[in-house]
C-alpha positions in Angstrom: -59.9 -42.3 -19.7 -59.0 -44.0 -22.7 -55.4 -45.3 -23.4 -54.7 -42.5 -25.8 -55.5 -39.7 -24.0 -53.6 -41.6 -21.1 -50.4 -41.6 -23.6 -50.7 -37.8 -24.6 -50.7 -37.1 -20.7 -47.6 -39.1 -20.0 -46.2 -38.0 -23.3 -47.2 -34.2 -22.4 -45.6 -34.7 -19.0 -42.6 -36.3 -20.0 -41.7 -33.7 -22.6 -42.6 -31.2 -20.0 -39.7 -33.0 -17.3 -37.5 -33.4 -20.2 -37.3 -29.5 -21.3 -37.1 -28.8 -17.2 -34.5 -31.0 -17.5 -32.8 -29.5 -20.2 -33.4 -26.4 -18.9 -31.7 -26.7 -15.8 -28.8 -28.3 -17.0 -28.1 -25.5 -19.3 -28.3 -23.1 -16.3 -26.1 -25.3 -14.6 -23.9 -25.4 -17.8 -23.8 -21.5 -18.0 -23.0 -21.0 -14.5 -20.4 -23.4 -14.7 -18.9 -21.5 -17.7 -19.6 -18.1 -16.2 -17.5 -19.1 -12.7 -15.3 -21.1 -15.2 -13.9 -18.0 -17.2 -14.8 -15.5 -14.4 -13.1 -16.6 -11.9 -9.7 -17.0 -13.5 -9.7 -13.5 -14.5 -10.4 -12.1 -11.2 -7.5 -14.1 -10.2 -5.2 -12.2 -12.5 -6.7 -9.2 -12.2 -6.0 -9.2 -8.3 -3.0 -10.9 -8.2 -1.7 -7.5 -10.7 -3.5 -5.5 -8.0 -1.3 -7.2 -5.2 1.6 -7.0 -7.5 1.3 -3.4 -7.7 0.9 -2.6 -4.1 4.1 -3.9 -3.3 5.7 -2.1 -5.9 4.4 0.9 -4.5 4.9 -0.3 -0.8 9.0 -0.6 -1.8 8.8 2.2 -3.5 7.4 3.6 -0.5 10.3 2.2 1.8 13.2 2.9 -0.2 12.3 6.8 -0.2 11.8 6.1 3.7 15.4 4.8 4.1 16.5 7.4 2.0 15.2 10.2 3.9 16.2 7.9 7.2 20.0 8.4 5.8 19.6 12.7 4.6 18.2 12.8 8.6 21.5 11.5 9.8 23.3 13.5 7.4 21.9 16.6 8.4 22.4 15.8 12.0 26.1 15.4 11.4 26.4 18.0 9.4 24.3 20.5 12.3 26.6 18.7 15.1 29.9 19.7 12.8 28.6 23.4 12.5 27.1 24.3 16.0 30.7 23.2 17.8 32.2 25.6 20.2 35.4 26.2 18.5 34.5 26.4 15.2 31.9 29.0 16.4 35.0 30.5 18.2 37.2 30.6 15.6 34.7 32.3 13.3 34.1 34.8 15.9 37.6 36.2 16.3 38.3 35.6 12.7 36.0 36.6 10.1 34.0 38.9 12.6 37.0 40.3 14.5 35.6 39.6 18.3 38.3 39.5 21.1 38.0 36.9 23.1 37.8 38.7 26.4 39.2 37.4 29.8 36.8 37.1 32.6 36.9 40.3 35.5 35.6 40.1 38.8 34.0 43.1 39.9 33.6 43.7 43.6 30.3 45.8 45.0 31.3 46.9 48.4 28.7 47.6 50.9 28.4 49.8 53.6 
């Protein structure tokens, strides 16, 4: 082979490493610029996500309590209302019952 074709080779060759070259350092550049402004958004967008979950998750256990505290309420209130002598009381007054005394009755057998 004569010189000159031997310095087209090496000269083909080298400008066939240098565009790999180039070539896979703009990949690399592009990736690095993808993860670069990619992954910074993610972040915000998940860290909003998480934000809002707990929002919701307080929201969630504030109604709880406040149901927690109507339950007792109610119980109370049931506990006030179902007590002998106010159930007494309403009987003889507002619905005119007697209170009655108790009788013994005797069955007599032969």
């Amino acid at each position: 082979m004569t010189s000159r074709k031997r310095q087209k080779k090496v000269q083909k060759q080298s400008r066939q490493s240098v565009s790999a070259f180039v070539g896979s350092w703009s990949f690399l550049l592009s990736l690095a610029f993808l993860i670069l402004t990619v992954w910074p958004l993610m972040h915000l967008f998940l860290m909003n996500e998480i934000k809002e979950a707990q929002y919701r998750i307080d929201a969630i256990r504030n109604n709880i309590t406040r149901i927690q505290q109507s339950i007792i309420e109610i119980d109370s209130e049931i506990a006030r209302l179902s007590r002998a002598d106010r159930i007494k009381q309403i009987a003889v007054h507002k619905l005119g019952m007697v209170d009655s005394q108790p009788t013994v009755d005797v069955i007599e057998v032969e």
